[in-house]
C-alpha positions as MATLAB code, in Angstrom:
seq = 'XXXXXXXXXXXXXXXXXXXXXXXXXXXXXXXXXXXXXXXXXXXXXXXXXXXXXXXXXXXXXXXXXXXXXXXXXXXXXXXXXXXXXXXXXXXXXXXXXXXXXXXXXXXXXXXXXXXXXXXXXXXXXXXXXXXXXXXXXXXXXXXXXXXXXXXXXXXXXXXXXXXXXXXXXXXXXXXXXXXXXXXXXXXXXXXXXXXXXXXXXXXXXXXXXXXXXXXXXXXXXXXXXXXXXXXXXXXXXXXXXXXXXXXXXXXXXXXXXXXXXXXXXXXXXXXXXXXXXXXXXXXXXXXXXXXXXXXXXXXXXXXXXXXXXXXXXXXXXXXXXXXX';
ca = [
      73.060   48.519    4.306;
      71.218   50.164    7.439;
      70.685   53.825    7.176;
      70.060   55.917   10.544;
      68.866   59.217   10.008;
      70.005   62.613   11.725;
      67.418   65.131   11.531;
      68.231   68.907   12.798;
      65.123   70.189   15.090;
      63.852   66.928   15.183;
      61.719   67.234   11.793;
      61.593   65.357    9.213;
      62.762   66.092    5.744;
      60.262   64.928    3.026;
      62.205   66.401    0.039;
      64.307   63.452    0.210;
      62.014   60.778    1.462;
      64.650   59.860    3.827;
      62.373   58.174    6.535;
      60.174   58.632    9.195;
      61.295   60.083   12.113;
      59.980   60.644   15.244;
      60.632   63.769   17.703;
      63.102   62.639   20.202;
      65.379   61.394   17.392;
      66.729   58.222   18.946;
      68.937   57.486   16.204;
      70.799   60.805   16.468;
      74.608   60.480   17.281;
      75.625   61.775   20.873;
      76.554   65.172   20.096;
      78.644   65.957   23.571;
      81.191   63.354   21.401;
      85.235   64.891   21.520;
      85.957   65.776   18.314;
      88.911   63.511   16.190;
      89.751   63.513   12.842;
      88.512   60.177   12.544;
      84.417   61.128   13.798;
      84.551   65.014   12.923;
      83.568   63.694    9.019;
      81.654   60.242    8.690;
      82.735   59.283    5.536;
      80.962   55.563    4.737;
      80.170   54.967    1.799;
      76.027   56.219    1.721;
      76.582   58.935    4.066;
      74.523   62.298    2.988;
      74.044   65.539    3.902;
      70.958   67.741    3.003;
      71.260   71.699    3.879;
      68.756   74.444    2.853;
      70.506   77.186    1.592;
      70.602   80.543   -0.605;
      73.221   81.790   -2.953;
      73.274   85.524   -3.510;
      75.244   88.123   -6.374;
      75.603   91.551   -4.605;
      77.634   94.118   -6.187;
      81.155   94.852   -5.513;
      82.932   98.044   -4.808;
      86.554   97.163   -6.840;
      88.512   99.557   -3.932;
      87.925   96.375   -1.785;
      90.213   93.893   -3.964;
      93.237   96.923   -3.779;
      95.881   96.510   -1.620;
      96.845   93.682   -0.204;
      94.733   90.941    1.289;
      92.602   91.693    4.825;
      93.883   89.996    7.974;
      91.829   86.419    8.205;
      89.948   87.671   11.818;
      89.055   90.648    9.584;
      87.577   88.467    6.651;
      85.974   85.867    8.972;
      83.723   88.968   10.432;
      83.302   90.111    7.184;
      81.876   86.798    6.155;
      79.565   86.444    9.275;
      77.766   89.738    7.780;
      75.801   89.580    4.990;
      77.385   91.400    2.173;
      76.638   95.417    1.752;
      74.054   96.218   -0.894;
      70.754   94.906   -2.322;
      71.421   91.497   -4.097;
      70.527   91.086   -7.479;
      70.732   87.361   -8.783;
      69.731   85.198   -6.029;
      68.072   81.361   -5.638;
      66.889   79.192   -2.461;
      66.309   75.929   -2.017;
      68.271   72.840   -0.663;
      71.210   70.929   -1.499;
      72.382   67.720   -0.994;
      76.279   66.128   -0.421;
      76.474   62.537   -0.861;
      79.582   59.903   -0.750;
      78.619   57.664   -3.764;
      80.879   54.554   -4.460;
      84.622   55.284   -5.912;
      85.711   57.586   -8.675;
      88.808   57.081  -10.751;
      91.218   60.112  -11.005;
      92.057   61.475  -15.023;
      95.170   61.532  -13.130;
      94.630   57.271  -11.744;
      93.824   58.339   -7.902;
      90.885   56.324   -6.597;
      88.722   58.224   -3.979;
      85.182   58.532   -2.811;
      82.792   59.870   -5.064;
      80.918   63.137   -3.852;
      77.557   63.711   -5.575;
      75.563   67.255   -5.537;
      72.586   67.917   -6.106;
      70.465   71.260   -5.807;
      66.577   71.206   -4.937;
      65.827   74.869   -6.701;
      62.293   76.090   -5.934;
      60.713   76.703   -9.459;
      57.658   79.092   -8.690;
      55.317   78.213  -11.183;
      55.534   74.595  -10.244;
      55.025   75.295   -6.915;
      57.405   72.848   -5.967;
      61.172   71.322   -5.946;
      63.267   70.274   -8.496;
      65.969   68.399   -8.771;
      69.118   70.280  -10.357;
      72.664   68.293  -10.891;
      74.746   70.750   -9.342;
      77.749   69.571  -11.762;
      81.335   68.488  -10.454;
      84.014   66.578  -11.433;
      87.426   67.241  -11.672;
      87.049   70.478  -13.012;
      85.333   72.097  -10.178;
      88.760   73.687   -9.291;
      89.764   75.035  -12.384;
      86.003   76.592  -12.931;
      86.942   78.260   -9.170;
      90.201   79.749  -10.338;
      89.012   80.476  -13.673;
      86.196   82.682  -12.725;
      88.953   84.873  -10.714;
      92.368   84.216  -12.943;
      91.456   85.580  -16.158;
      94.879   85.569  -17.805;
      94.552   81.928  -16.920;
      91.568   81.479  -19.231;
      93.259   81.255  -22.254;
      95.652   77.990  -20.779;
      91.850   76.684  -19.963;
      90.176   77.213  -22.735;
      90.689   74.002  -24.140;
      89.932   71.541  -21.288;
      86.834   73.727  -19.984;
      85.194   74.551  -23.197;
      82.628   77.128  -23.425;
      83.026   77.142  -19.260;
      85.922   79.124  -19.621;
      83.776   82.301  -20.801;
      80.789   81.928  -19.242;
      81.166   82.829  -15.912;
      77.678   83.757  -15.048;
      75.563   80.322  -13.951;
      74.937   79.245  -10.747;
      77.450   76.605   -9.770;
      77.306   74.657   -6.437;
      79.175   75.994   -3.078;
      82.680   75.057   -3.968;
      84.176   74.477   -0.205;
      81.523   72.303    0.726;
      81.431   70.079   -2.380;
      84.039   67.930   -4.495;
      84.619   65.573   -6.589;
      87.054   62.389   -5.404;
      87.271   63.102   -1.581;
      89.602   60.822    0.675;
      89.982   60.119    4.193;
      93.781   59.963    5.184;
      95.547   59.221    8.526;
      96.030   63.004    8.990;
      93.167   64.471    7.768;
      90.533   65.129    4.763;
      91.529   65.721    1.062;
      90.760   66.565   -2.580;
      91.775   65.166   -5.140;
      91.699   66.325   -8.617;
      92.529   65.296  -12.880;
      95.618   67.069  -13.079;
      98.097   65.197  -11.075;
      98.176   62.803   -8.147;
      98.845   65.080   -5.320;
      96.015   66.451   -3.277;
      94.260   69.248   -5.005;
      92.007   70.393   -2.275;
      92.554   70.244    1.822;
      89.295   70.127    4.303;
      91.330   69.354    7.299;
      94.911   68.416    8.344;
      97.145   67.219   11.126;
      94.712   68.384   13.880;
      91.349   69.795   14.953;
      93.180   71.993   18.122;
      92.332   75.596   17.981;
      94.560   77.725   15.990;
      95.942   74.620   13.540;
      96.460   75.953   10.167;
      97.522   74.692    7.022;
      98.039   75.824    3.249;
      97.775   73.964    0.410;
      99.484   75.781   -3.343;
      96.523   74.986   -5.675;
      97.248   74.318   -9.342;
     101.097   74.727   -9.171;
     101.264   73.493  -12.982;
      99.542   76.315  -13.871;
     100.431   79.276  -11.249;
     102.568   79.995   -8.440;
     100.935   82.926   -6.728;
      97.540   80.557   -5.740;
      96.811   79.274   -2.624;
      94.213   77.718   -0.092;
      94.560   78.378    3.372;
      92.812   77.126    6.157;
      92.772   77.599   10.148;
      90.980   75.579   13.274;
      89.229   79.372   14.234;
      86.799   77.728   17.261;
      85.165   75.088   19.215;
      82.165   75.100   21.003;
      78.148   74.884   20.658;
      76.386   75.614   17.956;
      72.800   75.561   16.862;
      71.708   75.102   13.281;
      68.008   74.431   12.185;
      66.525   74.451   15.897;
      68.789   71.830   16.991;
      72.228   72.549   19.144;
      75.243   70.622   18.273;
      78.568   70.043   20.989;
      82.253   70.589   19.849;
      81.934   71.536   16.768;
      84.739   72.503   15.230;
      84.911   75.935   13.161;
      87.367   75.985   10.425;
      88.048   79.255    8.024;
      88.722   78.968    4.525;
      91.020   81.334    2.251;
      91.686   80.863   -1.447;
      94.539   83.631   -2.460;
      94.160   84.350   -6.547;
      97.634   86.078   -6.502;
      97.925   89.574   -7.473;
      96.534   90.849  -10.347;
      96.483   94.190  -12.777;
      93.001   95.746  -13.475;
      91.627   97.413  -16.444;
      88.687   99.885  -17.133;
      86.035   99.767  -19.401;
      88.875  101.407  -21.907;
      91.484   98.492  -21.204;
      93.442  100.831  -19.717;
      95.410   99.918  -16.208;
      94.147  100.827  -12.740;
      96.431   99.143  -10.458;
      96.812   95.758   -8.647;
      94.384   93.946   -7.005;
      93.719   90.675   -5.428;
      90.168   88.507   -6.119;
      89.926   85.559   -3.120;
      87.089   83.686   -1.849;
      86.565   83.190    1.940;
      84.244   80.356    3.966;
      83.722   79.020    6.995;
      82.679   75.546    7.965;
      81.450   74.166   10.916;
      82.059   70.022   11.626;
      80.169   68.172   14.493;
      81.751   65.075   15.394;
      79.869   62.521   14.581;
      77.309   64.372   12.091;
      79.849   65.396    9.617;
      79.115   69.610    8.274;
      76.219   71.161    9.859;
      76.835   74.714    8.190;
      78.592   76.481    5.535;
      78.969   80.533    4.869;
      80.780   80.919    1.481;
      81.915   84.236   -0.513;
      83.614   84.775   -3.776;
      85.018   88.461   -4.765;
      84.918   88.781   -8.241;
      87.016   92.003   -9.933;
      85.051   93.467  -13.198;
      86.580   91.482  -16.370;
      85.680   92.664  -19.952;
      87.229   89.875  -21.341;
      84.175   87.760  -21.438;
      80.619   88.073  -23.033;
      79.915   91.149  -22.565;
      81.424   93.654  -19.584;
      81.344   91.341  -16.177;
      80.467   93.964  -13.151;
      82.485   93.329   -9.929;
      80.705   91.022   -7.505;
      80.085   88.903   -4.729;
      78.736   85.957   -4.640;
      77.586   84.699   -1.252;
      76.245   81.257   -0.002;
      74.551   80.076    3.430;
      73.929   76.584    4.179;
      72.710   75.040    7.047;
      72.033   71.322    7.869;
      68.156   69.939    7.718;
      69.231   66.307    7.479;
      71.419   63.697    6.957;
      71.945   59.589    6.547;
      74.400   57.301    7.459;
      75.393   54.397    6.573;
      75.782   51.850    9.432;
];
């Protein structure tokens, strides 16, 4: 199998060993390509993506889960700001997204395998480490669980200790998977529960303003749901190097509504927790950024009192193969 290698800025990533490169990149797709669903993801078998990237915890003020959910223009500015505060938790490094051979469905779909794996920077090695950054068919369920907790309990059993520790760092979920599949009208999920898709990337078309929604879990909930819209497309520059057409889409995962407690377990009201991202597509090149952000309400219910919080991710192409 031949390998070409895409390198943003024209430098070469030695993390990986990926190859030499030199600066005019010759091997670089033409990025003035028009995007189609069929080039906006290469999905061969071998294809990789490497991004650097940072994942954040900031705290939450709970007044901004009350009510009912912002309007999407509203939450895609929100998400092109970092978050208010000082973050506490935080980590950098790199992480990689790979299509690795076929994986067979719990629930007997066969789809591409997607690897992860983070490259933390440990300080007192001075170096990079390699980190699985987990999967499987439970990445979904880990998602919901984290914001659903009367869902825990229906969890418990297939998740394990997971279900109540809600606190490691887990991989960006919306650019990530498990069993990924290309399809006539777009890019899918799928996950252990059933056979239907569990996850959408993109559907029908890449024209501005497309959306689509997707009910996530319906075995479990009714009130959950993944939406996405085509929000852009234009230029964009990531890691020195500027990429045509790309294709913006925004992300919205809808817990439901929910009741709240304080720290006495008595009621405060309704709220709604929901994770927003946005993900930018070249054609040809596949991703080339990610911004990512779960809002977490406080929840006693686990190991000790869980703050409200945000998480936040930023990921941005360095490098990528693919498989000729």
């Amino acid at each position: 199998m031949k390998l070409r290698i895409i390198l943003a800025g024209g430098a070469c990533v030695a993390l990986l060993a990926f190859a030499a490169c030199d600066d005019d990149c010759p091997t670089c797709p033409d990025t003035a390509l028009s995007p189609t669903m069929a080039n906006i993801w290469p999905h061969a078998d071998g294809n990789a993506w490497t991004y650097e990237g940072t994942y954040a915890e900031y705290p939450l003020d709970p007044d901004l889960l009350m009510g009912p959910l912002p309007a999407l223009a509203d939450l895609r500015d929100a998400l092109l700001a970092p978050p208010a505060g000082v973050p506490g938790d935080s980590a950098a490094g790199m992480y990689r997204l790979a299509l690795d051979g076929q994986v067979l469905t719990e629930s007997g779909v066969q789809a591409q395998r997607v690897t992860q794996t983070f490259y933390l920077a440990w300080p007192a090695l001075k170096a990079q480490r390699p980190v699985d950054a987990g999967g499987g068919g439970d990445r979904l369920l880990h998602l919901i669980v984290r914001g659903r907790p009367d869902l825990r309990a229906a969890l418990a059993d297939r998740l394990g200790p997971a279900a109540k520790e809600l606190t490691n760092i887990v991989a960006p979920f919306f650019l990530g998977g498990y069993a990924f599949a290309y399809e006539d009208s777009g890019y899918f999920g799928y996950g252990d529960l059933d056979t239907a898709h569990s996850w959408v990337y993109l559907e029908d078309s890449l024209a501005v303003g497309t959306e689509f929604s997707l009910r996530l879990v319906p075995m479990l909930a009714d009130d959950i749901w993944l939406h996405g819209r085509i929000w852009s497309r234009g230029d964009r520059s990531v890691g020195g190097r500027t990429y045509r057409n790309v294709v913006e889409c925004m992300y919205l995962v809808d817990l439901g509504e929910q009741w709240g407690t304080d720290e006495d377990g008595d009621p405060t009201g309704p709220y709604r927790a929901y994770f927003t991202a946005l993900t930018w597509y070249a054609p040809g090149v596949g991703p080339i950024s990610g911004r990512e952000r779960h809002l977490l309400a406080r929840d006693d219910s686990v190991q000790g009192p869980q703050a409200s919080l945000v998480i936040d991710y930023v990921m941005d192409l360095v490098g990528a193969t693919q498989a000729d």
